[in-house]
ROKE-220310 format. One record per residue (C-alpha): residue in three letters; residue number from 1; x, y, z. Coordinates in steps of 0.25 Angstrom, whole numbers. Last residue first. Example, Ala and Ser with C-alpha at 12.3 -4.5 7.8 and 13.67 -1.06 7.14 Angstrom:
2
{residu=ser; num=2; east=55; north=-4; up=29};
{residu=ala; num=1; east=49; north=-18; up=31};
! end
This chain:
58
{residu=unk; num=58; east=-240; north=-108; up=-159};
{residu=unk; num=57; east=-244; north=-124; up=-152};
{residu=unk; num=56; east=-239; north=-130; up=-165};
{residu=unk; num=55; east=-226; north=-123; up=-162};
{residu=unk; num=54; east=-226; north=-124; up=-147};
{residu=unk; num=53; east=-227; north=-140; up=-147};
{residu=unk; num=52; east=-219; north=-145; up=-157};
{residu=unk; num=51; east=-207; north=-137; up=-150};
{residu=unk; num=50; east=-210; north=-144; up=-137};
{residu=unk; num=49; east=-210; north=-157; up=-144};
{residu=unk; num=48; east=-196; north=-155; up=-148};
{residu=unk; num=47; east=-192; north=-152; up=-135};
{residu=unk; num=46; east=-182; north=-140; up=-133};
{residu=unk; num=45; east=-168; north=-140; up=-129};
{residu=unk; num=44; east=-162; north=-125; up=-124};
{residu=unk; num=43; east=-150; north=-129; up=-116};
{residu=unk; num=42; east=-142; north=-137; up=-124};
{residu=unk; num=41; east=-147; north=-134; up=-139};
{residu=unk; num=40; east=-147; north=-119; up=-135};
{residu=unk; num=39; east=-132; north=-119; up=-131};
{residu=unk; num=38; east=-127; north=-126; up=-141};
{residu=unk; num=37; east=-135; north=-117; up=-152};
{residu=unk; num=36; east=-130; north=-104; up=-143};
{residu=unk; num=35; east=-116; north=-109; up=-146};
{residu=unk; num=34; east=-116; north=-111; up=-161};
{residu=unk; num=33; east=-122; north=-98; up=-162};
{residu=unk; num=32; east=-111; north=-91; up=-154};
{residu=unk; num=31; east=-100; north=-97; up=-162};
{residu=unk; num=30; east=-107; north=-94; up=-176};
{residu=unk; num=29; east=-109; north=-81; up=-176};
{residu=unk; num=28; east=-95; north=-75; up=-168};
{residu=unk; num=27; east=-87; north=-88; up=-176};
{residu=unk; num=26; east=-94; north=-84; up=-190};
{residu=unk; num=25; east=-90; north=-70; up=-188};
{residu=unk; num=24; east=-75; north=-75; up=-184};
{residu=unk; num=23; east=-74; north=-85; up=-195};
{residu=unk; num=22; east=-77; north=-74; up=-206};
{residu=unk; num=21; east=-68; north=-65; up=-199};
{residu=unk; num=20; east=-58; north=-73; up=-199};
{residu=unk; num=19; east=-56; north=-72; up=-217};
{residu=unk; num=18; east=-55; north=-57; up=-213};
{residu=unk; num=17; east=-41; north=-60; up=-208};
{residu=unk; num=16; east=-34; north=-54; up=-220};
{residu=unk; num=15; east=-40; north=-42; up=-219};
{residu=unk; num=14; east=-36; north=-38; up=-204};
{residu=unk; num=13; east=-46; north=-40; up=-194};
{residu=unk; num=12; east=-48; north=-29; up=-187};
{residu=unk; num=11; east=-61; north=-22; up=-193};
{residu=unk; num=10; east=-67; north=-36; up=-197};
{residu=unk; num=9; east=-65; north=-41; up=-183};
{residu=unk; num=8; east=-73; north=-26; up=-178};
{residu=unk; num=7; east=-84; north=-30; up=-185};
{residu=unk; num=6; east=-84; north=-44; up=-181};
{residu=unk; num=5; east=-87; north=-39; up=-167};
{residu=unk; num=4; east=-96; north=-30; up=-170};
{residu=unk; num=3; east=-103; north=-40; up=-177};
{residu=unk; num=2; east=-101; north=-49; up=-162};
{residu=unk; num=1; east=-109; north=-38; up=-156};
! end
């Protein structure tokens, strides 16, 4: 979805606004990234130990 939607910035914005294009793609990536690691590393804490545990046990 969001390719789609920086397909259609490239065909609208004019050529001497191609640098924000760059900022914009990185924004669409980056933004929602950022958000998912906060959002993990609140809710979705594991114990170390735990960790230990299941690789060894595989």
């Amino acid at each position: 979805m969001s390719y789609l939607l920086v397909l259609g910035l490239y065909a609208v914005l004019p050529a001497h606004h191609s640098g924000w294009l760059w900022w914009l793609i990185l924004g669409f990536g980056a933004v929602p990234a950022i958000a998912i690691i906060m959002i993990r590393s609140r809710y979705m804490s594991e114990c170390r130990c735990g960790c230990g545990r299941r690789i060894r046990a595989i």
